[in-house]
N, C-alpha and C positions, 0 to 999 in steps of 0.2 A: 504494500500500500504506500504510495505516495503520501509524502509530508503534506498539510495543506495547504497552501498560498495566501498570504496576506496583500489585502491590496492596500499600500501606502497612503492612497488618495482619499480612500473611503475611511480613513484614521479619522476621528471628531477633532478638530483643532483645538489646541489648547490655549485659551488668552488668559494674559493676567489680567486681574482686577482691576487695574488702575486705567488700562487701556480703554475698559467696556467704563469706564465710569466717568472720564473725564474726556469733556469736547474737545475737538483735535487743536484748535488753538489755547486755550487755558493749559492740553497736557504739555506743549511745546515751550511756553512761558516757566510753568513748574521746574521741567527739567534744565533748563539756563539756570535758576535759579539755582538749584543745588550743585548745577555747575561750579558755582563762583563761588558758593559757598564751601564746596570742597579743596579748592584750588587755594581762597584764603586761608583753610586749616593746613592745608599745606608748606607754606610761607612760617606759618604763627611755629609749626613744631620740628622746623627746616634745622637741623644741628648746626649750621652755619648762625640759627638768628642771635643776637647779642655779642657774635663774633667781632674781634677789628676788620675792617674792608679797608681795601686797596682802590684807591680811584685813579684811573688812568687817565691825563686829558689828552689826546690825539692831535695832536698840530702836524704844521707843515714845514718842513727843513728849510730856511733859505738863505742866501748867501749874505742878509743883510740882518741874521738871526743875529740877538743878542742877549737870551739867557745861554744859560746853561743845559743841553740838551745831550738826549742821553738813547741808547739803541739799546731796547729792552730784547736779551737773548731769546729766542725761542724754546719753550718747553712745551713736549711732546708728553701728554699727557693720555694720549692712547694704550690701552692696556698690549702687549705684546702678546698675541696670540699665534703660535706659529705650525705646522706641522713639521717643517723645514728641522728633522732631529741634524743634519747634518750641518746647517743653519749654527744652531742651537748651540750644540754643542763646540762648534769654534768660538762665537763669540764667548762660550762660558771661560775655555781654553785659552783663548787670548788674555780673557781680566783676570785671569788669577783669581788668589784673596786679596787682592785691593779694594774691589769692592766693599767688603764686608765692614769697612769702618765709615763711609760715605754715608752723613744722615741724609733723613728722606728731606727734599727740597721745601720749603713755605714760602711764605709770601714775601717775608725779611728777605730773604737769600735771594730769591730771584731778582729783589732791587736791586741786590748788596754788589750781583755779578754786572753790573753795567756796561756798556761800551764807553768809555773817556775817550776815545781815540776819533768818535763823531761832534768831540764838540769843535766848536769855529773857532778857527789860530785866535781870532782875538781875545778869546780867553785866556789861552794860554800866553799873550804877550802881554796885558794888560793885568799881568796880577795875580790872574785864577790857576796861573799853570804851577801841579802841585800843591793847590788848596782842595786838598779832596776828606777834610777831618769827618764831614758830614754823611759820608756813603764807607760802604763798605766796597771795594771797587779791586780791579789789579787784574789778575791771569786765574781765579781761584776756578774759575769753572774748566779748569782744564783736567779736574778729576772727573770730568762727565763725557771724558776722551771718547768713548767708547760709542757713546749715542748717540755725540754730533758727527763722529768722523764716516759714519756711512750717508750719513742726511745731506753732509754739504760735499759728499764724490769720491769718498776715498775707496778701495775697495778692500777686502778680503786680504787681497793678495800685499797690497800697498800696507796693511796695518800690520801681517807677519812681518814684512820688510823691515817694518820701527822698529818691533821687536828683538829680532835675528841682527839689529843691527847693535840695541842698546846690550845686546847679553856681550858681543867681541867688544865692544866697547867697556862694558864692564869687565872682560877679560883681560882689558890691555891697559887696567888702572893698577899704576905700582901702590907699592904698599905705605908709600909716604900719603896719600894719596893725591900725586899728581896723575898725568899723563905727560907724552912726551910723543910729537912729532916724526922722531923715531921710535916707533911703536914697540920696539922689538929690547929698549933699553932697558934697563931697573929690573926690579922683582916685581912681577906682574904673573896673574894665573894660566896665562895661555901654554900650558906646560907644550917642550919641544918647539916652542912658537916658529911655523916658517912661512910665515906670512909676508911676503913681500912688500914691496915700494918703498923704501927709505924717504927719507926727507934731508934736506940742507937747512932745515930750521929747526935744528932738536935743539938749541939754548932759549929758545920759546916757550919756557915750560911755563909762564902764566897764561901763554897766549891757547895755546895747546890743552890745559888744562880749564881755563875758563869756556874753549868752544865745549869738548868732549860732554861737557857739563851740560849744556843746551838741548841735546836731547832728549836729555831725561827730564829735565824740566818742563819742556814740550808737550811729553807725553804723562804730566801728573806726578812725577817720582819727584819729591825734597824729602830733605833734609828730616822730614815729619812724618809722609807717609808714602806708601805705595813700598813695592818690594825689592828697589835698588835702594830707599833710605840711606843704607849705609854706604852706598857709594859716592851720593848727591853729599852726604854729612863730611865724608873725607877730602871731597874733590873742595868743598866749600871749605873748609879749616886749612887746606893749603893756602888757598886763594889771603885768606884773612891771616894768617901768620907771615905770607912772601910780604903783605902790603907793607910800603914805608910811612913812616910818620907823616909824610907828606899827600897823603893817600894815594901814591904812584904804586901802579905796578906794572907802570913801563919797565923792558929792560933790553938790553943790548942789541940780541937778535931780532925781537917781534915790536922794541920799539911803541910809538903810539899805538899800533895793530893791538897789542899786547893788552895794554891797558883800556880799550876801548871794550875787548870782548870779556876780560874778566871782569869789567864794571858792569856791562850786563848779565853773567850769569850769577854776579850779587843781587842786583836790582831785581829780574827776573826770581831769584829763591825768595827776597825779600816783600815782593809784591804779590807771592802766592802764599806765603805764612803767616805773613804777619797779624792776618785776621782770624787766625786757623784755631777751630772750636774741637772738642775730643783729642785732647793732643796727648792724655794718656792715653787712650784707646790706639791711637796711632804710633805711639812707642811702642806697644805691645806686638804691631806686624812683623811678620817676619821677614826678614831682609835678604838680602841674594848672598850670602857670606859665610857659604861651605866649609870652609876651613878658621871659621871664626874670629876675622882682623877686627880690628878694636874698632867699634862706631863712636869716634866723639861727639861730644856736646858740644851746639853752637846755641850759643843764648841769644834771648830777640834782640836785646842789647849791643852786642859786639855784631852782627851783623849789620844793626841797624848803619850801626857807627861805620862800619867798612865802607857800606856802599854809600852814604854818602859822602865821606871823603874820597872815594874816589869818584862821583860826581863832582865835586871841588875840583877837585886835579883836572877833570876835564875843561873847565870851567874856567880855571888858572894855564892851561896849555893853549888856548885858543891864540890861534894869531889875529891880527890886527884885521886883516882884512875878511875873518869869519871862519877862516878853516884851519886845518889840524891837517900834520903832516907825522912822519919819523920822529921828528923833536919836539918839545912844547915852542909855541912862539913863532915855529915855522911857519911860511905862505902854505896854504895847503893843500891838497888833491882830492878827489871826490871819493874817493876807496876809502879813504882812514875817514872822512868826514862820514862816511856809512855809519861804521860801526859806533864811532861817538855819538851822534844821533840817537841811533836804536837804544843805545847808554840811556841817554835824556828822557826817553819817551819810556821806559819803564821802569825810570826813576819815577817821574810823573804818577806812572800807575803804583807804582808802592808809597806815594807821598812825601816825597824828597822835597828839599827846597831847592828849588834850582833858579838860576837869575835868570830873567824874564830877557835881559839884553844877549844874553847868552844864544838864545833861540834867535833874534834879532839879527846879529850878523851870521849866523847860517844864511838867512835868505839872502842875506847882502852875497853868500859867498856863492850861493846857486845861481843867482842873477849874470853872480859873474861870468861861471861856470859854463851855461846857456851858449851851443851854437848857436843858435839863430834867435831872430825877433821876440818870440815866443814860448821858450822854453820850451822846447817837445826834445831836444839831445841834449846831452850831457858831456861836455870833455875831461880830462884826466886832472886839469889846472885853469886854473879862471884867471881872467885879468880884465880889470874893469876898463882897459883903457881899447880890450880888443873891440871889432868893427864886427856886428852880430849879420850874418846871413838873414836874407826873408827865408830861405829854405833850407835844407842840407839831405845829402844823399844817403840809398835806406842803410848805407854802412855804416852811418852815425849809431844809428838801432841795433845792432848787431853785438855792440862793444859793452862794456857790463857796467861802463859809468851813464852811459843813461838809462838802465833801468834804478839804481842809483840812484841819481837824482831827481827820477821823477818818485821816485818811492819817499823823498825827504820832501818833495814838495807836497804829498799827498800828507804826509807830519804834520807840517808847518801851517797847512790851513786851504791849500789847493780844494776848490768843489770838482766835482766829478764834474761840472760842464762846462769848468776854466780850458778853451781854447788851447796851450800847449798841453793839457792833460790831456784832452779827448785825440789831438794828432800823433803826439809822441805814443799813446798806448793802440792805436787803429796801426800806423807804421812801423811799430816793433811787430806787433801782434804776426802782420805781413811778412816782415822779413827775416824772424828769429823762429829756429829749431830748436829743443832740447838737445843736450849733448853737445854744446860749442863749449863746456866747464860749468864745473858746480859754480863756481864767483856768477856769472851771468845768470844761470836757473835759478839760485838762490832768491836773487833780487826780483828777478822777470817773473817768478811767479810770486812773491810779495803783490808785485804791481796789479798781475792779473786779477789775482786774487782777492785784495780791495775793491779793484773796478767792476766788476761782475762781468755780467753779459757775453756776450757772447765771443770777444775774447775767451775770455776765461774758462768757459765751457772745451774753445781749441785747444787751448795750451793744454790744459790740468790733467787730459787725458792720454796724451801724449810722454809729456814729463811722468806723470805717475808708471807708468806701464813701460816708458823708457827705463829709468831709475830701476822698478821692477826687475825686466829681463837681466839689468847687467851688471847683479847681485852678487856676490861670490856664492855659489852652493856647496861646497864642499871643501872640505879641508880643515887647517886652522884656521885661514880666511874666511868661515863659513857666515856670511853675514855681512859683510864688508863689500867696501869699494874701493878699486885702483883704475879712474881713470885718465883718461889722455886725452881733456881739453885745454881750454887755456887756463894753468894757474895749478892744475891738476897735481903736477910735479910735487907740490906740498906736501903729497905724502897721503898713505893709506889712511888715516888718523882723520888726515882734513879732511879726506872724499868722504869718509864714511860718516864723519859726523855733520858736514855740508850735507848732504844725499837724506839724512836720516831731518834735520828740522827743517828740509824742503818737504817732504813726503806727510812732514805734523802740521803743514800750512791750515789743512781742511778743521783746526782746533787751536791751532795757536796762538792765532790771535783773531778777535771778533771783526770781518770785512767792516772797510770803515765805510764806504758806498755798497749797503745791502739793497738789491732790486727790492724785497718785500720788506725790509724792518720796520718796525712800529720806532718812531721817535715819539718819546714821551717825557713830559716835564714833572720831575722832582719836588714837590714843595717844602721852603726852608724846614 
């Protein structure tokens, strides 16, 4: 016998009550009403109400802005949902336990990480540059390495690279904790080391020692936390015991070179610490330090003190007509005037006092600097009395002091739609490749990389996946670079540690011309 059949249609319909009982407009009115009544009970028992609120006001950048204006970082506040276990499981592999001491983000912090590097030069000439008592500000969000370096291009491959580069680099740090140009010198872990490329600049060992440093700071590691600690904590106690009274740490080989780059890798450890919250918690990590060398203590104090006296010395070496050469007092050249610069500007973000005149003749010295009319190139020496081209040929773009100098003009207060910005970065963009020397890619993708658009989309993928293939894989050199562009000769030491805080561009420091950033104002 067949089951019986139910016919669905012939079911009696079921109404509720309220339907058969109320006229079709009075039931429509009803229900709005509990609408809003539900929606305000909602608001009243919201966990947020009686909370403190953040008020963003939304303005617009312009070149004749005159507060204080600020590029609020992007947080990605989407839950990560992935199936990608292969995914997953690299980026877990990549962060280590560093993570594990990183609080969860609020609203304080999100202020705290600002962009200082969008505000208008006339801040920074008129007083405000390095008055930042009021914010918490600097490089701190460089511990969120991780999140931003796929968002703004890096990829997979490009962030092993950091990696495999910071571990030979921690390999090739002696036990004083310098490094050394000749990589292959001192007592250092690389046991049997046959790592090639010597150097002619192994009496560089502040210059040498304050780059190697840069990487790691780059990518999140001081003196405080993350899992090279105690390499960032040694490489810095050099730096702070070579310094002289005078806050030089100029010296014979590396000269001003010397001194410009180990004032940034103070100012840089200094502008990521100094506001640094669980800093038991962050002692407790464990460090990269197998064999167990002694991690000293650097107090906020004695740091504070290093870096800026050697911003003084910078400050005190200036020549007359705005630049920085070999000697203090020298006329200067656009290379050393780099690295002093980059000095200045994250002294700034650590809150240094730095003289406002100081910034001042830079531009005098870049004006000078300027082949042509407009500043779009860069030469090696400036002289105020040369006769400026209306144009110059695209070889000008090729050579690494105009990316250079358009990278200090972009410092100093240049808008992204000042005329020699926008030609000097369209005619490099045209006539420069990766792989002419780290010195040029270093700078040129600086440049890119503030400016956005579509440049930068060219380059970054090129340079990253260049950089990439031409990696050392194997060996003691496993992780390093030796190559053979201009300036390259420096040595295994420079390429790798050049190659490694070109590759941390996509985190290290916040674009100062972002296509999407919210500019937002701070109230006293």
């Amino acid at each position: 016998m067949s089951a019986p059949t139910i016919d669905i249609y012939e079911t009696p319909p079921v109404r509720f009550w309220l339907f058969a009982a109320l006229p079709g407009g009075m039931l429509s009115a009803v229900v709005h009403l509990l609408l809003v009544v539900a929606l305000a009970f909602c608001v009243l028992v919201s966990n947020d109400f009686g909370q403190p609120q953040v008020n963003l006001e939304i303005v617009h950048l312009t070149e004749d802005a005159d507060e204080e204006l600020f590029e609020l970082p992007a947080v990605d506040l989407t839950p990560v949902e992935s199936d990608d276990l292969g995914m997953a499981e690299m980026l877990s592999e990549l962060d280590g336990e560093q993570e594990a001491f990183i609080p969860a983000p609020n609203a304080t912090e999100v202020l705290g990480e600002v962009n200082i590097l969008a505000l208008p030069a006339s801040s920074m000439i008129s007083g405000h540059f390095g008055d930042n008592k009021k914010r918490k500000v600097g490089l701190t969000f460089r511990h969120r390495r991780r999140e931003r370096a796929l968002e703004y291009g890096a990829s997979l491959e490009s962030e092993r690279a950091v990696d495999l580069a910071l571990d030979w680099l921690h390999r090739h740090q002696r036990r004083n904790g310098s490094w050394c140009f000749d990589h292959r010198s001192g007592d250092h872990r690389c046991r049997a080391c046959r790592c090639s490329g010597t150097s002619s600049y192994s009496a560089a060992t502040n210059g040498s020692t304050g780059l190697a440093i840069l990487p790691f700071l780059g990518a999140g590691h001081t003196h405080l936390r993350g899992h090279y600690r105690g390499t960032v904590a040694r490489g810095l106690r050099y730096l702070i015991d070579a310094q002289k009274p005078s806050g030089s740490l100029h010296e014979t080989s590396g000269n001003m070179y010397s001194h410009g780059i180990a004032t940034l890798a103070l100012c840089e450890a200094l502008a990521m610490t100094q506001y640094a919250e669980n800093v038991v918690a962050n002692l407790q990590q464990p460090s990269a330090d197998p064999d167990l060398w002694e991690i000293p203590t650097i107090e906020p104090s004695e740091l504070l003190l290093a870096a800026q006296r050697g911003v003084d010395f910078i400050a005190s070496a200036q020549g007359s007509a705005g630049g920085w050469r070999y000697q203090p007092k020298e006329r200067g050249d656009t290379s050393v005037v780099g690295w002093q610069l980059m000095a200045l500007i994250s002294a700034h973000l650590a809150g240094l006092q730095i003289d406002p005149k100081t910034i001042v003749l830079v531009e005098n010295y870049l004006d000078a600097a300027a082949l042509d009319q407009i500043g779009s190139a860069y030469g090696y020496q400036g002289t105020s009395t040369k006769r400026k081209k209306k144009s110059v040929g695209a070889g000008s773009y090729r050579v690494s002091t105009t990316p250079i100098g358009l990278l200090s003009r972009m410092y100093t207060g240049w808008h992204r739609q000042t005329k020699g910005l926008q030609v000097g970065v369209s005619r490099m963009s045209k006539s420069a490749t990766p792989g002419r020397g780290m010195y040029f890619d270093y700078y040129a993708t600086q440049v890119f990389h503030h400016y956005r658009g579509p440049e930068w989309r060219r380059w970054h993928v090129k340079m990253r996946d260049s950089l990439v293939r031409r990696q050392a894989k194997t060996g003691t050199a496993s992780g390093s670079w030796m190559l053979k562009g201009q300036w390259d000769e420096a040595g295994r030491l420079y390429c790798t540690a050049m190659a490694a805080i070109t590759l941390e561009v996509y985190y290290r420091y916040q674009p100062i011309y972002s296509e999407d950033a919210v500019q937002v104002r701070i109230a006293p």
